[in-house]
Biopython code that builds the backbone (N, CA, C, O; Angstrom):
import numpy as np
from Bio.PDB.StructureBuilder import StructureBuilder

atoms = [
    (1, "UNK", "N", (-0.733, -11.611, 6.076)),
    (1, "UNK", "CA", (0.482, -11.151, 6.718)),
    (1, "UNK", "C", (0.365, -9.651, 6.910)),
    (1, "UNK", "O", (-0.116, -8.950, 6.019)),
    (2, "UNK", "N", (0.795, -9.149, 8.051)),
    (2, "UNK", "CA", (0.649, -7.622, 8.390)),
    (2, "UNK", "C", (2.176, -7.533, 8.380)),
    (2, "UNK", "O", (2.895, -8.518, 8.547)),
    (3, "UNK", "N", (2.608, -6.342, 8.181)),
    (3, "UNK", "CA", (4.195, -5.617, 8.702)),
    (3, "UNK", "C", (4.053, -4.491, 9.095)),
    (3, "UNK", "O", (3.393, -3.612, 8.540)),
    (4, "UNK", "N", (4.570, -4.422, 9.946)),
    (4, "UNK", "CA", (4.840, -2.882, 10.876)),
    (4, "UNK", "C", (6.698, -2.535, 10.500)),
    (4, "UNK", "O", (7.318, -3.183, 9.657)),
    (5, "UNK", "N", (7.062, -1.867, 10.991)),
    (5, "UNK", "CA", (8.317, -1.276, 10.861)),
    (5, "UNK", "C", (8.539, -0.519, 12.006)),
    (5, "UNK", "O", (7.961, 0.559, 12.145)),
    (6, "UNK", "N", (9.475, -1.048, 13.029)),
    (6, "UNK", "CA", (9.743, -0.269, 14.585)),
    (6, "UNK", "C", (11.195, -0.149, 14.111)),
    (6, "UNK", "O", (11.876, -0.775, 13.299)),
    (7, "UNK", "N", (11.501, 1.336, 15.271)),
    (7, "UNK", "CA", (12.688, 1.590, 15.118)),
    (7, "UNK", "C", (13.012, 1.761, 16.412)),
    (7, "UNK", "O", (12.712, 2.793, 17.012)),
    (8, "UNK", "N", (13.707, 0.687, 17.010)),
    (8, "UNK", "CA", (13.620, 0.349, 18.573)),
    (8, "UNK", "C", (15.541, 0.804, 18.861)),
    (8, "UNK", "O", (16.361, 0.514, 17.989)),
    (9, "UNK", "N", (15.862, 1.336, 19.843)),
    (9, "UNK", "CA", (16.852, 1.311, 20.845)),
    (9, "UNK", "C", (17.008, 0.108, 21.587)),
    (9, "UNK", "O", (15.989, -0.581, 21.627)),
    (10, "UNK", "N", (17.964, -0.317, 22.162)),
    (10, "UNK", "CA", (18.949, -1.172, 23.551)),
    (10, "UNK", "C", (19.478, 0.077, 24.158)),
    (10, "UNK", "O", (19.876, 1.145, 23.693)),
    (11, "UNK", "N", (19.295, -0.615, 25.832)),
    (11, "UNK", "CA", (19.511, -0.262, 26.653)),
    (11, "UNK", "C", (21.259, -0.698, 27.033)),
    (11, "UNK", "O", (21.816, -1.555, 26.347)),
    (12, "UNK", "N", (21.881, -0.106, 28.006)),
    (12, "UNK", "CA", (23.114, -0.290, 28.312)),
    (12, "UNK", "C", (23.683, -1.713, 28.029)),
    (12, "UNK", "O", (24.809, -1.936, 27.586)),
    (13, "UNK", "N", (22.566, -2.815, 28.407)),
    (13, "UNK", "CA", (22.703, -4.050, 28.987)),
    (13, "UNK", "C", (22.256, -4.682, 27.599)),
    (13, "UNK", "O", (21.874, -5.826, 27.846)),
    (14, "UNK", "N", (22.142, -4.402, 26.209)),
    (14, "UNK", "CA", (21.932, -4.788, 25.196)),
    (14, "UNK", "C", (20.313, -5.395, 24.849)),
    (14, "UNK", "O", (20.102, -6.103, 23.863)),
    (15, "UNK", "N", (19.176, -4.972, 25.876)),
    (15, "UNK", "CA", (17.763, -5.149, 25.951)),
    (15, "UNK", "C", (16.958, -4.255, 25.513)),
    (15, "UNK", "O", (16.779, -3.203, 26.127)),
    (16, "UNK", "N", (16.184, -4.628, 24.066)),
    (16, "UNK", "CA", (15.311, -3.630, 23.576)),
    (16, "UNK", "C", (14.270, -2.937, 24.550)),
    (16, "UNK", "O", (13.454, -3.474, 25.300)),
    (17, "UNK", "N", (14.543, -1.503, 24.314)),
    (17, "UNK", "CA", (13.297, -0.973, 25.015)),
    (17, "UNK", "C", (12.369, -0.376, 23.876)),
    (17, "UNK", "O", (12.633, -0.160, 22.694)),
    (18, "UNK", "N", (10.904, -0.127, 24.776)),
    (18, "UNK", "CA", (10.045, -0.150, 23.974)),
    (18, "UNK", "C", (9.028, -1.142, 22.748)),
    (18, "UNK", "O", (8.254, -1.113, 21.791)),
    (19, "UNK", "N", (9.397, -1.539, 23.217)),
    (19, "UNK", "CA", (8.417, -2.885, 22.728)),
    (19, "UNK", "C", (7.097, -3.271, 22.764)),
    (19, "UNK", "O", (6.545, -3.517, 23.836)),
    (20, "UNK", "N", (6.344, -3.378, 21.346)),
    (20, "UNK", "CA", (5.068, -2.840, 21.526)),
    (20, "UNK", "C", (4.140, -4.527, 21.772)),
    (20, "UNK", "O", (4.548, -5.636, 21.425)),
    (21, "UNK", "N", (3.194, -4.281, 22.275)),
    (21, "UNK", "CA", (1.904, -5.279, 22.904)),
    (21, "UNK", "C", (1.725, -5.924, 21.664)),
    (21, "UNK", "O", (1.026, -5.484, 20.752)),
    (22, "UNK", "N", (2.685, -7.493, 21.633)),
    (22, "UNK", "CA", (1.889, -8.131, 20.629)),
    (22, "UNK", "C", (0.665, -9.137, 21.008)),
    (22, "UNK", "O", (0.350, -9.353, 22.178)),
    (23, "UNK", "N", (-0.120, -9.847, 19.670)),
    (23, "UNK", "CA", (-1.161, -10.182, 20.044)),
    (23, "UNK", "C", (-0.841, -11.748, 20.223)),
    (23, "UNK", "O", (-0.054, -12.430, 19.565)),
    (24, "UNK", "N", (-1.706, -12.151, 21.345)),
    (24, "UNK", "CA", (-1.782, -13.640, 21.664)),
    (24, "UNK", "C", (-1.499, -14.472, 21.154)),
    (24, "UNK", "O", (-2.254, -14.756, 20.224)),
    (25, "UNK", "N", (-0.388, -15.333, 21.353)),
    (25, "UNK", "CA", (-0.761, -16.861, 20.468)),
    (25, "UNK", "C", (-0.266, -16.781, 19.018)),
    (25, "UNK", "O", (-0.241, -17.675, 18.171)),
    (26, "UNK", "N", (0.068, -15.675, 18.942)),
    (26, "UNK", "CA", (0.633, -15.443, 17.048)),
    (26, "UNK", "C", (2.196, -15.632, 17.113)),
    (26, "UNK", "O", (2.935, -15.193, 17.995)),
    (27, "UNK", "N", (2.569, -16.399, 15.964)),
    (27, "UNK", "CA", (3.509, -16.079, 15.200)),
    (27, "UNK", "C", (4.166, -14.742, 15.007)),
    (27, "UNK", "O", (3.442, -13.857, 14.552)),
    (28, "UNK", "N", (5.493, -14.429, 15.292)),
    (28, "UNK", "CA", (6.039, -13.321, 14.524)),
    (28, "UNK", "C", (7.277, -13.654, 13.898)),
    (28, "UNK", "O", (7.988, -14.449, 14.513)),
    (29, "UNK", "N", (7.731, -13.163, 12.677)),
    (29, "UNK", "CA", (9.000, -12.989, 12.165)),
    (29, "UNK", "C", (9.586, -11.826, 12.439)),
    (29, "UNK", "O", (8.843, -10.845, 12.484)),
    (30, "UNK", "N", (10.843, -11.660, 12.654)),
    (30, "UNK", "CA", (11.853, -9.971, 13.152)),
    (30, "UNK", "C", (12.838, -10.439, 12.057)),
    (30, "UNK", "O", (13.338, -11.561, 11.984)),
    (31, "UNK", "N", (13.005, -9.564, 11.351)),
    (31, "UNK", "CA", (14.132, -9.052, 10.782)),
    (31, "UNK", "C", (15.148, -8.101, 11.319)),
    (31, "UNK", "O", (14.823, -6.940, 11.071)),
    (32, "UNK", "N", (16.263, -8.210, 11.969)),
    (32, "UNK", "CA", (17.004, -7.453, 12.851)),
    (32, "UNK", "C", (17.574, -6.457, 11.437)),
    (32, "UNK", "O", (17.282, -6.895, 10.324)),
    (33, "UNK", "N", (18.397, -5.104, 11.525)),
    (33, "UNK", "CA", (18.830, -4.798, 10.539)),
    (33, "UNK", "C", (19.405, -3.766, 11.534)),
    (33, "UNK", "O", (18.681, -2.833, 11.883)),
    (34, "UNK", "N", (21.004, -3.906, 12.142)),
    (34, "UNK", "CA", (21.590, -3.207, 12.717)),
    (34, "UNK", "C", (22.043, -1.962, 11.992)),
    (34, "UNK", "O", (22.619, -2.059, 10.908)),
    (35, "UNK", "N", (21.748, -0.559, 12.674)),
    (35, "UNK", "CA", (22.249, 0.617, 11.810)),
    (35, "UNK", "C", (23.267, 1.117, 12.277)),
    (35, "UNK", "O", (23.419, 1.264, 13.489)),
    (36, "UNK", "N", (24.378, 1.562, 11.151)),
    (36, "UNK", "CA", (25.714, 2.111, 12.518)),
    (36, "UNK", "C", (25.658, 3.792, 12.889)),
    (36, "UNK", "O", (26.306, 4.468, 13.687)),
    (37, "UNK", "N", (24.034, 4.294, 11.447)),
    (37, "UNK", "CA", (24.124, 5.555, 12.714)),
    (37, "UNK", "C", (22.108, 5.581, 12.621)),
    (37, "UNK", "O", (21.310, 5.090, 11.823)),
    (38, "UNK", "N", (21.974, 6.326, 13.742)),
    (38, "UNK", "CA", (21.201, 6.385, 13.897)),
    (38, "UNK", "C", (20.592, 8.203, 13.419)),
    (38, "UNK", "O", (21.143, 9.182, 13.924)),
    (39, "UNK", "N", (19.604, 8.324, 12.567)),
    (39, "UNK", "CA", (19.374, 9.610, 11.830)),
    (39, "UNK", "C", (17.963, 9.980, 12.855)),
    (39, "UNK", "O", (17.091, 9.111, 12.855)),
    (40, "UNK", "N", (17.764, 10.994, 13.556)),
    (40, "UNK", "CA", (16.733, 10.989, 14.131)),
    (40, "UNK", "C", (15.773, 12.003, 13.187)),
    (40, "UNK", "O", (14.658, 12.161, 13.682)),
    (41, "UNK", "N", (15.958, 12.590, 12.146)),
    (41, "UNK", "CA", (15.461, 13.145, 11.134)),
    (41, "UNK", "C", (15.430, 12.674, 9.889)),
    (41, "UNK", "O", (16.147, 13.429, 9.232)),
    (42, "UNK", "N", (15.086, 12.017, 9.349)),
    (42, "UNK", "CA", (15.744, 10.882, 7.648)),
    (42, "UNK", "C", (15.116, 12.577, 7.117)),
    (42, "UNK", "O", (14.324, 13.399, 7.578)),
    (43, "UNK", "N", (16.061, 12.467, 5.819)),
    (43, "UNK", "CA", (15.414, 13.376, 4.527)),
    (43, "UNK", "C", (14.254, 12.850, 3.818)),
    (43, "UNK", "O", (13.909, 11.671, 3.729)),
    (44, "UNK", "N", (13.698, 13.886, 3.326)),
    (44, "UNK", "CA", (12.324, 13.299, 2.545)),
    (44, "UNK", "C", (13.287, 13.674, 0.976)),
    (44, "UNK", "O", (14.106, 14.532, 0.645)),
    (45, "UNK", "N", (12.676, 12.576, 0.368)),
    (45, "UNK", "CA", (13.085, 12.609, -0.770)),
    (45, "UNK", "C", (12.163, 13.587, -1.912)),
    (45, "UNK", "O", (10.945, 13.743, -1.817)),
    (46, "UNK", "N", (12.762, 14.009, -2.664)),
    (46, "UNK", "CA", (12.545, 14.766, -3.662)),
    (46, "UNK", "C", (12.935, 15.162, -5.037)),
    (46, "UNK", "O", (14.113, 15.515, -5.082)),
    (47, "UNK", "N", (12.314, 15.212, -6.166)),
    (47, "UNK", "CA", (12.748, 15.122, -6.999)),
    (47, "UNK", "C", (13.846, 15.737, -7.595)),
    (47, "UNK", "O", (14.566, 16.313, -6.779)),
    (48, "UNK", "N", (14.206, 15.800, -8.759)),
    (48, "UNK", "CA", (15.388, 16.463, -9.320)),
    (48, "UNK", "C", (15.080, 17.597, -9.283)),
    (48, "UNK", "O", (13.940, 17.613, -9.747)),
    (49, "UNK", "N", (15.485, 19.027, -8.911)),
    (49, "UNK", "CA", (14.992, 20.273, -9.334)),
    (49, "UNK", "C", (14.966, 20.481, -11.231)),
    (49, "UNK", "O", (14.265, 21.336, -11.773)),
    (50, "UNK", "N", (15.735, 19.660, -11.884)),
    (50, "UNK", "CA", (15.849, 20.161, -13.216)),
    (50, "UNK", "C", (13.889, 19.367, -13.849)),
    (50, "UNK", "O", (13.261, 19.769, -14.829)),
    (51, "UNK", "N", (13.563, 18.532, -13.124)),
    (51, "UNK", "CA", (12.209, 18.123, -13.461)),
    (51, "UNK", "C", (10.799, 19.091, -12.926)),
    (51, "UNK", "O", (9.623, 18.901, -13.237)),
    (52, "UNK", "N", (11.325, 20.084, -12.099)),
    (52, "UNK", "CA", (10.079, 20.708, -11.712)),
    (52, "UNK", "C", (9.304, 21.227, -13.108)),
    (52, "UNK", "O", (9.781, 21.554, -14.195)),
    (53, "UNK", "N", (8.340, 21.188, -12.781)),
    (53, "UNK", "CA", (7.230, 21.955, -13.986)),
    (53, "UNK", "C", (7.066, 21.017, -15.176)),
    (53, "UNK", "O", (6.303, 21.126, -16.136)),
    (54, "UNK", "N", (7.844, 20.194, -14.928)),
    (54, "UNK", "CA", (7.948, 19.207, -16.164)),
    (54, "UNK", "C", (6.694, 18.572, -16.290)),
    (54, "UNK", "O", (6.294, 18.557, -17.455)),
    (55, "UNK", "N", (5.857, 17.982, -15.369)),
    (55, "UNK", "CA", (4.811, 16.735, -15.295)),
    (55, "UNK", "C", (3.756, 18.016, -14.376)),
    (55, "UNK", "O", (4.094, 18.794, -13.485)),
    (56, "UNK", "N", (2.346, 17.799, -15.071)),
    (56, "UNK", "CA", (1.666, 18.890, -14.451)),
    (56, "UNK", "C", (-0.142, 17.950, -14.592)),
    (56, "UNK", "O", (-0.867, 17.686, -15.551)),
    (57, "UNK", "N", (-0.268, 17.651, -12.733)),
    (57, "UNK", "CA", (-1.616, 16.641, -12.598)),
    (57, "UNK", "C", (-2.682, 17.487, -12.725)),
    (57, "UNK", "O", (-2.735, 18.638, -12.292)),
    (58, "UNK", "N", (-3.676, 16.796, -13.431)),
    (58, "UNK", "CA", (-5.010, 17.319, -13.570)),
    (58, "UNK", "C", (-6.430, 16.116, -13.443)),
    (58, "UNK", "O", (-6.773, 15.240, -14.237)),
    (59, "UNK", "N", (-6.774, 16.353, -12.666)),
    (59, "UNK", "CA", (-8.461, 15.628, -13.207)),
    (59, "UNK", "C", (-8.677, 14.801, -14.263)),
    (59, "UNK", "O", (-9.027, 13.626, -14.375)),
    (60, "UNK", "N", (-8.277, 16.015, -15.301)),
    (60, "UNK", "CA", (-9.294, 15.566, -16.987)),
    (60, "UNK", "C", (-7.944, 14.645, -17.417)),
    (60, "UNK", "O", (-8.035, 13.982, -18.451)),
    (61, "UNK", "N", (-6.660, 14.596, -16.612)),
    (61, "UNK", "CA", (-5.881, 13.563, -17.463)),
    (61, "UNK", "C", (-6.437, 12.376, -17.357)),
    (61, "UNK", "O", (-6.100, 11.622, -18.270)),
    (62, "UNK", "N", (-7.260, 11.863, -16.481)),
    (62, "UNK", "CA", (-7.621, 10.464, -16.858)),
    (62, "UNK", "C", (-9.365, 10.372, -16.967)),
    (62, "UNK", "O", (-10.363, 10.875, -16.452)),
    (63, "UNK", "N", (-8.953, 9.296, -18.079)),
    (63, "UNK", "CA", (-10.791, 8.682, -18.310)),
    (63, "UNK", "C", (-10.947, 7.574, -17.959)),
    (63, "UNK", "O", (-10.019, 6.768, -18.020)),
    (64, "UNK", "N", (-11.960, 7.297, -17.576)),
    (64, "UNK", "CA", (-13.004, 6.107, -17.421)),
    (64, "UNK", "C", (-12.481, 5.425, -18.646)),
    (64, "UNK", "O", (-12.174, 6.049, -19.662)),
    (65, "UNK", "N", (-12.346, 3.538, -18.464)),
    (65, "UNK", "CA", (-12.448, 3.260, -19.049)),
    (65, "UNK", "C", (-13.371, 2.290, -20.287)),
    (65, "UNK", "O", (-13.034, 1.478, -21.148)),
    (66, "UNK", "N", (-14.475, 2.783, -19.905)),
    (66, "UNK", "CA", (-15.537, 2.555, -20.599)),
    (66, "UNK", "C", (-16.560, 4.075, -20.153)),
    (66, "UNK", "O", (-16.464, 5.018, -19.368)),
    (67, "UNK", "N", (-17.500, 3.599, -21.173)),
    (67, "UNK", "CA", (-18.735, 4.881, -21.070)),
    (67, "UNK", "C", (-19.810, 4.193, -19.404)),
    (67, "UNK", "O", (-19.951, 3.040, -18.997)),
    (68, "UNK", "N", (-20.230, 5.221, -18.981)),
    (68, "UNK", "CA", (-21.172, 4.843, -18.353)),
    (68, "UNK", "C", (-22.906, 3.829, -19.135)),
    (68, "UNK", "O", (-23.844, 3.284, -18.555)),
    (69, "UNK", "N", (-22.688, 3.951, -20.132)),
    (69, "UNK", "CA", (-23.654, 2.928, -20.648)),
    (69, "UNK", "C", (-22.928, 1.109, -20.833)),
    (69, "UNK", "O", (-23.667, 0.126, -20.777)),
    (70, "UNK", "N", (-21.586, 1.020, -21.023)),
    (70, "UNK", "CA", (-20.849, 0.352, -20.941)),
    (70, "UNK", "C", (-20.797, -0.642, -19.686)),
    (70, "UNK", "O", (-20.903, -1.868, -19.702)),
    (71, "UNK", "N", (-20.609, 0.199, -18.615)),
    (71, "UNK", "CA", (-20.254, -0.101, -17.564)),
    (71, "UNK", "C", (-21.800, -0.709, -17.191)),
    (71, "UNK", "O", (-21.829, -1.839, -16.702)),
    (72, "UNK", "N", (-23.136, 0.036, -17.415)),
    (72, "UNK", "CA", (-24.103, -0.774, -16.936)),
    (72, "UNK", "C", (-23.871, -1.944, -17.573)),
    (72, "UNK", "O", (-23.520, -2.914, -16.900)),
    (73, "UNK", "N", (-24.045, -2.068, -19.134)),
    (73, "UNK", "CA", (-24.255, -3.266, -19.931)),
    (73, "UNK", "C", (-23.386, -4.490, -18.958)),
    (73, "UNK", "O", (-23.757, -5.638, -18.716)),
    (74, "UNK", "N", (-22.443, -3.972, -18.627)),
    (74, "UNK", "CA", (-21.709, -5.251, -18.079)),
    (74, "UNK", "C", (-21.640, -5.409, -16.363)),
    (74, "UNK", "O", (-20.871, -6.210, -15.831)),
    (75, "UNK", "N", (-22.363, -4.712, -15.758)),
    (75, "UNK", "CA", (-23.169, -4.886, -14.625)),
    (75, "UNK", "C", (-23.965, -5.842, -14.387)),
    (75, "UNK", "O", (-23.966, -6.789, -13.600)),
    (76, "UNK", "N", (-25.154, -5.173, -15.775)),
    (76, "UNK", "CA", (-26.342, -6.285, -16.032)),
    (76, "UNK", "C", (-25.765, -7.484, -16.299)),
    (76, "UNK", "O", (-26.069, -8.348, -15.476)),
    (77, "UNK", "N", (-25.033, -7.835, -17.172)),
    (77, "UNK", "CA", (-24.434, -8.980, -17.671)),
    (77, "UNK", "C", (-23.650, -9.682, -16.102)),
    (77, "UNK", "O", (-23.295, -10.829, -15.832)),
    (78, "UNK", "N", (-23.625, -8.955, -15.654)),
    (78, "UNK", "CA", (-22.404, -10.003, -14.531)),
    (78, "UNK", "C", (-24.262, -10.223, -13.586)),
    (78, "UNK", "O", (-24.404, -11.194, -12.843)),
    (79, "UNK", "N", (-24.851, -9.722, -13.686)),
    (79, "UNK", "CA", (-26.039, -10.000, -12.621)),
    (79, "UNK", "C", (-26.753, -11.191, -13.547)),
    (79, "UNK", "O", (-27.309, -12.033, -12.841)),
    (80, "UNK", "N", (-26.837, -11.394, -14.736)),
    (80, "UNK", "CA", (-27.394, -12.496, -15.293)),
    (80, "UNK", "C", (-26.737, -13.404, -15.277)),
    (80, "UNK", "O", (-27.270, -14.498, -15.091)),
    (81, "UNK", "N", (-25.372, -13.310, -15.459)),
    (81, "UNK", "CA", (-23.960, -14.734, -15.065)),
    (81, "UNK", "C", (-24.467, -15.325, -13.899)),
    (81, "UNK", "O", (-24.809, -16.508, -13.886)),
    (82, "UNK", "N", (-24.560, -14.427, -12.696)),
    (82, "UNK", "CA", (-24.206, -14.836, -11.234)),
    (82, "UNK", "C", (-26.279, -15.644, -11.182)),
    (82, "UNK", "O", (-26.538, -16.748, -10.703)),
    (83, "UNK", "N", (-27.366, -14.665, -11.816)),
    (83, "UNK", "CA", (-28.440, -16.055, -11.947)),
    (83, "UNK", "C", (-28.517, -17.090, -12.535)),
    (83, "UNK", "O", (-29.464, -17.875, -12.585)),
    (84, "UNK", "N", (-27.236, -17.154, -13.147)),
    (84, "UNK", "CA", (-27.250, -18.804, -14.081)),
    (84, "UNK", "C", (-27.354, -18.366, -15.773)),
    (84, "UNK", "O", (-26.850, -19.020, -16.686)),
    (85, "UNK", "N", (-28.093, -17.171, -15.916)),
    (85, "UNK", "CA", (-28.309, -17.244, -17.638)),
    (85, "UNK", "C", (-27.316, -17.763, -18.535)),
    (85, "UNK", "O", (-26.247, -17.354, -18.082)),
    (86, "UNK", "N", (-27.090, -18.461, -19.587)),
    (86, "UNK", "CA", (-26.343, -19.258, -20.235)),
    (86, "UNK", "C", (-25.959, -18.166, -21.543)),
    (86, "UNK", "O", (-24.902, -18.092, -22.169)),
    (87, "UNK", "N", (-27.079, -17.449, -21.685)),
    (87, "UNK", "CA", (-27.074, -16.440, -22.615)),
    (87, "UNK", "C", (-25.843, -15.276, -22.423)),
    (87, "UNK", "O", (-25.179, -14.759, -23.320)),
    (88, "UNK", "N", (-25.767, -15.058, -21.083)),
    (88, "UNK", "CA", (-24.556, -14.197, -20.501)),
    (88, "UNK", "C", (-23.547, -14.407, -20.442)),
    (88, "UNK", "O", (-22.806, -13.575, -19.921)),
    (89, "UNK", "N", (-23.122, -15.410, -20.861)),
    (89, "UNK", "CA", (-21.581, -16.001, -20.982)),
    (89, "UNK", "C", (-20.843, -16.192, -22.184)),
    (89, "UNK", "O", (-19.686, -16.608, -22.242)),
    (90, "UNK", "N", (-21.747, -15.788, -23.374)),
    (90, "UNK", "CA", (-21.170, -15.998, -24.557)),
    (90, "UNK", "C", (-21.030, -14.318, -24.734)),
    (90, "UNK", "O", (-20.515, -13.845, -25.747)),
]
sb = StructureBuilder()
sb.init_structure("model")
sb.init_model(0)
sb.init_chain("A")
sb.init_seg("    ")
for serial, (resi, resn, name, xyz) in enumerate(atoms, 1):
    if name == "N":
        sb.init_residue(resn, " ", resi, " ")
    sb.init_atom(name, np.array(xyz, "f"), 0.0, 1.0, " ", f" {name:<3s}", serial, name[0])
structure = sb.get_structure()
C-alpha cells in the first residue's frame, strides 16, 4: 500500500481541480476530510521553550550492539545455517 496526502481545492461548480495522473488499472481508496479553513502556511511545530538545552545529541551516545568480533561470529554462523550445517543451529 502507498499513501500520498493531496491538498486539493473545488472549483465554483463543486469539481476538484488538480488532480494528479493516477496509475492504470489500480485500485484507490480517498479519504475525503473536509476543512472549514483552509491554512495556506500550517505552523511547524516545536518544542516547549522551557525544554531547550535539556536533551543534547551526540555520536558517542549510541553503541553498537555487539563488538565487531561479535557481529562476524554471527555472520559466519548465519552463512553456515543458510549451507545446511546442523552444527550452526544449536
Amino acid at each position: 500500500m502507498h499513501a500520498e496526502r493531496l491538498m486539493l481545492q473545488t472549483d465554483a461548480e463543486g469539481n476538484l481541480e488538480g488532480l494528479p495522473k493516477l496509475p492504470a488499472n489500480q485500485r484507490v481508496e480517498a479519504v475525503l476530510l473536509f476543512l472549514d479553513a483552509w491554512d495556506e502556511n500550517p505552523k511547524q511545530r516545536r518544542p516547549p521553550p522551557e525544554l531547550k538545552g535539556c536533551v543534547r545529541r551526540s555520536a558517542e551516545s549510541f553503541e553498537p550492539s555487539m563488538s565487531d568480533d561479535e557481529a562476524e561470529a554471527s555472520l559466519e554462523r548465519t552463512v553456515r545455517q543458510i549451507g545446511g550445517d546442523p552444527e550452526a543451529f544449536r
